[in-house]
C-alpha positions as CSV (number, residue, x, y, z in Angstrom):
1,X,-71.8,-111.5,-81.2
2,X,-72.2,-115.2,-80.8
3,X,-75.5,-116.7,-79.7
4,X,-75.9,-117.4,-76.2
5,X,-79.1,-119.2,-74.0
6,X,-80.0,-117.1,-70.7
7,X,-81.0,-118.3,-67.6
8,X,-82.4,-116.2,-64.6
9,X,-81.7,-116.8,-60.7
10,X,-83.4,-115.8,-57.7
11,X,-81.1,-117.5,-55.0
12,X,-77.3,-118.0,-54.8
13,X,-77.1,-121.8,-54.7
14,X,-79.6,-121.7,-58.0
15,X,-77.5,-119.4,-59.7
16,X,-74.7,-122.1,-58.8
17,X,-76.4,-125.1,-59.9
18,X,-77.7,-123.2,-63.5
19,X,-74.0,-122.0,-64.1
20,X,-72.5,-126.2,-63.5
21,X,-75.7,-127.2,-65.7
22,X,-75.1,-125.0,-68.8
23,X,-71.3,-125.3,-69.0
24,X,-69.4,-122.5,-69.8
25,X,-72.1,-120.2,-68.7
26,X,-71.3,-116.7,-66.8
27,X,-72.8,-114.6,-64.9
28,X,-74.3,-111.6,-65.3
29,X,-75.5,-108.8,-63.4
30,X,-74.7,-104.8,-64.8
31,X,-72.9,-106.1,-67.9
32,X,-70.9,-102.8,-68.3
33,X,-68.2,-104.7,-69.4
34,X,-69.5,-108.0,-70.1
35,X,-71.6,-106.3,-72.6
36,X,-68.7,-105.1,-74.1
37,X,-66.5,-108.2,-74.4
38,X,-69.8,-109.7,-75.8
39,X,-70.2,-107.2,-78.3
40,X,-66.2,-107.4,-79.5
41,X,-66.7,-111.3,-80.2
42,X,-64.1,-111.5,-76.8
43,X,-66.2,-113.2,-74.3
44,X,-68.0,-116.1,-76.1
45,X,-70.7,-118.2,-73.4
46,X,-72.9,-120.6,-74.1
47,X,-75.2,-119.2,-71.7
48,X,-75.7,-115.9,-69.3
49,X,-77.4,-116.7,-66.0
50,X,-78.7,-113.4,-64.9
51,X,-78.6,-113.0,-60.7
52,X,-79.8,-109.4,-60.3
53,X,-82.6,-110.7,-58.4
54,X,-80.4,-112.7,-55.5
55,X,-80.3,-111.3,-52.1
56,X,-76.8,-109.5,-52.1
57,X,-77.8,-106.0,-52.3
58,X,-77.2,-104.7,-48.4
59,X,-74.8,-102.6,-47.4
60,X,-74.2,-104.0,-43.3
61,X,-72.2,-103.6,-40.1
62,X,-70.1,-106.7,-38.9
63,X,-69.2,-107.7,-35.6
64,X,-65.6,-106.0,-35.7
65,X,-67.0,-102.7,-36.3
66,X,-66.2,-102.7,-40.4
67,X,-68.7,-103.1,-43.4
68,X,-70.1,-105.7,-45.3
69,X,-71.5,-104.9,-48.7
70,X,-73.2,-107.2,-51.2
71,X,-72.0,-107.7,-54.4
72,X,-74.9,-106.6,-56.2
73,X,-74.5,-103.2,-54.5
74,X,-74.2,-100.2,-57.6
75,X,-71.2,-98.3,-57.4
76,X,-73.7,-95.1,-56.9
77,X,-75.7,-96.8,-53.7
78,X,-71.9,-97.3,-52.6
79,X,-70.6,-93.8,-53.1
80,X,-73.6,-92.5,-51.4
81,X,-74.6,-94.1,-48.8
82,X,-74.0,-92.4,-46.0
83,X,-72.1,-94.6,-43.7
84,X,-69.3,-95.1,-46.7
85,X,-68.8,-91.4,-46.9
86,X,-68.5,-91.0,-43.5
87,X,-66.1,-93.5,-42.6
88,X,-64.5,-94.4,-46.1
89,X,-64.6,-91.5,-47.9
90,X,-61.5,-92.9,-49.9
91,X,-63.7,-95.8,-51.6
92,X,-66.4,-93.1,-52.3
93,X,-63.4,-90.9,-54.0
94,X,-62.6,-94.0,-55.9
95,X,-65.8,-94.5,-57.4
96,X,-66.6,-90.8,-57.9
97,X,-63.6,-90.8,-60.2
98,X,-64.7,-93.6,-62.6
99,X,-66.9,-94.2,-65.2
100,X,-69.5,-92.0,-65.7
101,X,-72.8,-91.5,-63.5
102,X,-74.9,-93.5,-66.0
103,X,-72.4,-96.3,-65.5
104,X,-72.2,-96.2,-61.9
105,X,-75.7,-96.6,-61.4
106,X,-76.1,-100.0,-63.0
107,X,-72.3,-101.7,-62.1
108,X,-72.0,-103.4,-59.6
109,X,-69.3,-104.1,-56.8
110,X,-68.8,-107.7,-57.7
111,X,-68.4,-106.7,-61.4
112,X,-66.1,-104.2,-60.5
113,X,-63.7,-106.8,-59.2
114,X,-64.3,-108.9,-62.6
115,X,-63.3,-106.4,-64.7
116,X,-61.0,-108.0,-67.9
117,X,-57.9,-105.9,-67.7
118,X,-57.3,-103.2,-70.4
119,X,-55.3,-103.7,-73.9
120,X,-56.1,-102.3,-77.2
121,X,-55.6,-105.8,-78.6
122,X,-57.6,-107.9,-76.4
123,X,-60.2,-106.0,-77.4
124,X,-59.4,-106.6,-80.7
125,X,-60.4,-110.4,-81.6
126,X,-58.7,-109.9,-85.2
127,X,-55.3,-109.3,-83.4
128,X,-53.1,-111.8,-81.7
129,X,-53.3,-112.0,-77.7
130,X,-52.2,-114.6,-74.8
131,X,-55.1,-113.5,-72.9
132,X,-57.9,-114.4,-75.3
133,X,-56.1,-117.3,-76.9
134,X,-52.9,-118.4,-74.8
135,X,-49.6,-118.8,-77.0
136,X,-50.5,-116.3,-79.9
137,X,-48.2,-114.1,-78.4
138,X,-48.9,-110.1,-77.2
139,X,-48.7,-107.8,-80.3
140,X,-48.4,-104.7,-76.9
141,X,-44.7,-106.0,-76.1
142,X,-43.6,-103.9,-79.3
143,X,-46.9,-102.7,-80.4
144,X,-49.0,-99.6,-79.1
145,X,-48.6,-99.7,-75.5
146,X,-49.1,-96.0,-73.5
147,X,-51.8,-97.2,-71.3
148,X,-49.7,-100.3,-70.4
149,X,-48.1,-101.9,-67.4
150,X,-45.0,-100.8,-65.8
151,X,-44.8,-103.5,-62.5
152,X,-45.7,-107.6,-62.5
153,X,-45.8,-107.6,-66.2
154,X,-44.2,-110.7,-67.3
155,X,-43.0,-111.3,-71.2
156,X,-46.9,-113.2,-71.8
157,X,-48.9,-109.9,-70.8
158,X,-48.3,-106.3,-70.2
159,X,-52.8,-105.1,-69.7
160,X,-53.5,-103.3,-66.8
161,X,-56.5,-103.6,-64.6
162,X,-58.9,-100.8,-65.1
163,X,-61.7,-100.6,-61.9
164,X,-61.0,-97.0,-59.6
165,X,-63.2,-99.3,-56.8
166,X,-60.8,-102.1,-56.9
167,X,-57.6,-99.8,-56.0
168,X,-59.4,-98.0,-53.5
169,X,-60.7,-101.6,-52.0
170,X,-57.1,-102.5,-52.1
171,X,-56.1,-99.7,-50.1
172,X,-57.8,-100.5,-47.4
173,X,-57.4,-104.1,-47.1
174,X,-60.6,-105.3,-47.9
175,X,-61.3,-108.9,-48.1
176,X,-63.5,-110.9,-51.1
177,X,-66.3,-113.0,-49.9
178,X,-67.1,-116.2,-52.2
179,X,-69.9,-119.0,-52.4
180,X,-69.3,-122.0,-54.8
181,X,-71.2,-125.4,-54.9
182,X,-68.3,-126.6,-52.3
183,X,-68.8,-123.9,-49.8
184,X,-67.7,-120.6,-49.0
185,X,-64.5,-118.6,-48.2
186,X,-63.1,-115.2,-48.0
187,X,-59.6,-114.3,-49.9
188,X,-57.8,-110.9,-48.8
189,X,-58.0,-108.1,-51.6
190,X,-54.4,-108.8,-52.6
191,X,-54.8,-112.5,-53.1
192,X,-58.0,-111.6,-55.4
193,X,-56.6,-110.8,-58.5
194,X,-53.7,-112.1,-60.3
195,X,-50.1,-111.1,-61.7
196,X,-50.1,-112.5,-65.6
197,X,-47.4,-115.0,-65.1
198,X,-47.4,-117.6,-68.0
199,X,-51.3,-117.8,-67.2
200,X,-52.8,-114.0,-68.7
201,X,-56.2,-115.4,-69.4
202,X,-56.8,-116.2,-65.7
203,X,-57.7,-112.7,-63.9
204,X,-58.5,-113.7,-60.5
205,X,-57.7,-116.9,-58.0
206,X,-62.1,-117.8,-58.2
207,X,-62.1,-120.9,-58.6
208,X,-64.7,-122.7,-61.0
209,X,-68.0,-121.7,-60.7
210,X,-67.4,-119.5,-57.5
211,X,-69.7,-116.4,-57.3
212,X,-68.3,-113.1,-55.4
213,X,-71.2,-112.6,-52.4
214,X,-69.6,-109.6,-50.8
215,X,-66.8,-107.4,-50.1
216,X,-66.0,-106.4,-46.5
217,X,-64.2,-103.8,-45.4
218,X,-61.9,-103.3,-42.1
219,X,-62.9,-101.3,-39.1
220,X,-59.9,-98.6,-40.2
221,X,-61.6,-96.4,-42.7
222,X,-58.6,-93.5,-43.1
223,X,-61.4,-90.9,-42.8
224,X,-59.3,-88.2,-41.2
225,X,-56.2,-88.5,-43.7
226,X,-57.0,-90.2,-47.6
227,X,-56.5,-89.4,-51.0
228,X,-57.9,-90.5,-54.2
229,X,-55.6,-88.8,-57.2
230,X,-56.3,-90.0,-60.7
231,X,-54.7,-88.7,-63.4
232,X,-56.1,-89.5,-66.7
233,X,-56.2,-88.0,-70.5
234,X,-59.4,-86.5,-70.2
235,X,-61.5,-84.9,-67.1
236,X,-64.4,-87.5,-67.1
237,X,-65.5,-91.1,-68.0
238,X,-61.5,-91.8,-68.6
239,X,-59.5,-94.5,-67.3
240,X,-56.3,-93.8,-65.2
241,X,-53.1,-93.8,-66.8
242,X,-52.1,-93.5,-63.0
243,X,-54.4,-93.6,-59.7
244,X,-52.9,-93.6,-56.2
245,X,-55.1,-94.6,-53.3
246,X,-53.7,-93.4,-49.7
247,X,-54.4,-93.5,-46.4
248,X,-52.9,-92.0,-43.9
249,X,-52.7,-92.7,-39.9
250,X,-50.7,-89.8,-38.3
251,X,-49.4,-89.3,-34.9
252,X,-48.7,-85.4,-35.3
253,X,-46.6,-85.1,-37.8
254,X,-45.6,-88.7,-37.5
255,X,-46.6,-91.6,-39.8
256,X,-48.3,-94.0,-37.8
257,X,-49.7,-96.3,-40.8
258,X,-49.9,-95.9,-43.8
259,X,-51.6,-97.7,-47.0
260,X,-51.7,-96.7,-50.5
261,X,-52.4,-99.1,-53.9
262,X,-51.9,-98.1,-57.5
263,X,-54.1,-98.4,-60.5
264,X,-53.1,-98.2,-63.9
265,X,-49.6,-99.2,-63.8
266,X,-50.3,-103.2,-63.5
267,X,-52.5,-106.4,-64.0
268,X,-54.0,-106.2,-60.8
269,X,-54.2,-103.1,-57.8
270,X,-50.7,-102.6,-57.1
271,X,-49.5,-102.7,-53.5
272,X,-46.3,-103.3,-51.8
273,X,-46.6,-103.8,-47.6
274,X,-42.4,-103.5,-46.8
275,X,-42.6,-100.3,-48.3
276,X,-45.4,-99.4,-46.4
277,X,-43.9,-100.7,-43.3
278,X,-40.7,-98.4,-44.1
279,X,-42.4,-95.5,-43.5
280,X,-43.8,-95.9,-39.6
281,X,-42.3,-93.7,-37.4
282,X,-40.8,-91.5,-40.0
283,X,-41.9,-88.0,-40.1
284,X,-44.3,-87.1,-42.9
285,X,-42.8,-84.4,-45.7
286,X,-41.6,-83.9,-49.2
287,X,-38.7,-86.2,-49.2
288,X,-40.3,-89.4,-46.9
289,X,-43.2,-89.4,-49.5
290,X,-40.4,-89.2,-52.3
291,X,-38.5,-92.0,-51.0
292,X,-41.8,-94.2,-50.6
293,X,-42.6,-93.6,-53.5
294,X,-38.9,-95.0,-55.2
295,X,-40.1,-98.1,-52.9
296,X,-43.2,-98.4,-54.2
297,X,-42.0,-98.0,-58.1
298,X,-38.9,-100.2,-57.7
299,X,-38.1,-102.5,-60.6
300,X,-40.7,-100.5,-62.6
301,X,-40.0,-100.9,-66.4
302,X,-41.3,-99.0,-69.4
303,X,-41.7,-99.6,-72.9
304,X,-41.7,-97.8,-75.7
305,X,-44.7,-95.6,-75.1
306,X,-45.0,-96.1,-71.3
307,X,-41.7,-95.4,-70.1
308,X,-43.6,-91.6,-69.0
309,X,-45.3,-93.8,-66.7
310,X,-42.7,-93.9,-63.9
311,X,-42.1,-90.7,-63.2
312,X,-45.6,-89.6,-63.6
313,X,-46.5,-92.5,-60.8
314,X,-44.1,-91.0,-58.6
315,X,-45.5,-87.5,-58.9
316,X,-48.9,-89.1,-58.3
317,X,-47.8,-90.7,-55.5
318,X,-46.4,-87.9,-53.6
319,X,-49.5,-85.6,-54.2
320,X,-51.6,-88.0,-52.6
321,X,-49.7,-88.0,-50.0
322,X,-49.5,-84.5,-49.9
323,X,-53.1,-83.7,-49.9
324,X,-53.9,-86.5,-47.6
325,X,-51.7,-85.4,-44.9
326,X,-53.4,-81.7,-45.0
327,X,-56.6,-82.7,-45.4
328,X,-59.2,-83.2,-42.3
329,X,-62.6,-85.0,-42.2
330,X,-65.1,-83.2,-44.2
331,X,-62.3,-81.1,-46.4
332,X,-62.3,-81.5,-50.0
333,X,-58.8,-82.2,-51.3
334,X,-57.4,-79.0,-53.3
């Protein structure tokens, strides 16, 4: 671990002005994974300004009849606070389903969404890797890849992004609030985080020196019809090989709206809105969720320890759908 000056901030425009004055300082608030990436040699700053104490811990109504929560709000005051579980029990599923409860109780939503995405060899600073050090090229191409991406990889980067919150948030169409020294500004969820491209080593679309203030969620909560199905290599504190998110609107047996993300199968939450819009109007069963599904998956490619990966996404796919379409409010899925 490299040595590194720390700073403290008790207000979001100090924590703004310490991060331009030390350079390539970061922030810090649970440190699950910063800690780690510290601890690998990976993440190297010069300085950690610490903002557990600003005011962005509230969990709130907004005007439009959705939910504004602070980015220093745990992932356990999230899953269980009473409002969430009522009305989006499919982020409360999310978050249930990651990590372990040790975990949850010190990281935070904004961290969650700052996650580094997952690779054996980015976590590996004796190893080659365009995300650490662009142009050294991505030992995973032909290397050990299982746990790697089958959509929006590109021939720099094939790491998935690992945070059960963030597919959930995706799901429901959540939208990122930011503060920088310039002012603020919201981004949807899906213009958040990145594809790898020819830039890995840039996650998200922050610009410098930006701090994530909140999360806010839409009025439609998919309370009556969601499913959170993860499906991992061990029962607990295990990332997803594949996670579907779903909500359901139905109109009978009807699809009224629909939404569903993917984790584990790409660099970022992995949506696609056409193939959502295919499915209004069509009557919910066996073979609608199958076809969504080839939608969803199309142009899905494997490698030579992922290639399982596609068909298991597809079976994932259409048991969330499955359980969401039985299930009512208050019903735990099967």
């Amino acid at each position: 671990m490299n040595r590194f000056s720390y700073a403290r901030a008790s207000a979001v425009r100090e924590a703004l002005e310490q991060r331009r004055a030390n350079g390539s300082a970061v922030f810090i608030a649970g440190g699950t994974n910063l800690v780690d990436l510290l601890r690998e040699d990976v993440a190297r700053p010069a300085t950690l300004v610490d903002i557990n104490r600003l005011p962005l811990k509230s969990i709130e109504a907004t005007p439009g009849g959705g939910l504004k929560i602070g980015a220093l709000v745990t992932n356990s005051a999230l899953a269980y606070d009473e409002t969430v579980a009522a009305r989006y029990p499919l982020l409360a599923e999310a978050i249930l389903a990651g990590a372990s409860a040790q975990i949850r109780n010190v990281a935070t939503v904004g961290g969650n969404l700052l996650q580094r995405t997952r690779c054996y060899y980015f976590y590996d600073a004796g190893t080659a890797c365009n995300k650490r050090e662009p142009g050294t090229g991505c030992p995973a191409m032909d290397g050990l890849n299982r746990i790697h991406a089958i959509l929006g990889a590109s021939d720099q980067c094939i790491a998935v992004h690992p945070s059960d919150l963030c597919v959930a948030l995706a799901a429901l169409d959540a939208r990122v609030h930011v503060t920088g020294l310039k002012g603020t500004r919201a981004l949807s969820f899906a213009e958040f985080h990145r594809l790898p491209g020819d830039t890995p080593h840039i996650d998200t679309n922050l610009a410098e020196g930006e701090l994530i203030t909140a999360v806010e969620l839409p009025k439609e909560g998919y309370a009556a019809h969601h499913a959170y199905v993860k499906v991992r290599d061990r029962a607990s504190y295990a990332f997803a090989l594949v996670s579907a998110a779903v909500g359901l609107e139905l109109d009978g047996d009807t699809v009224a709206g629909v939404r569903c993300a993917l984790g584990g199968v790409a660099h970022k939450p992995w949506r696609d809105p056409g193939a959502e819009d295919s499915l209004r109007g069509k009557p919910l069963n066996a073979a609608t969720a199958q076809d969504f599904a080839g939608r969803l998956l199309h142009g899905a490619r494997g490698r030579s320890g992922n290639a399982f990966k596609i068909e298991l996404a597809a079976r994932v796919i259409v048991r969330a759908f499955d359980i969401a379409a039985q299930r009512s409010r208050g019903e735990a899925a099967s």
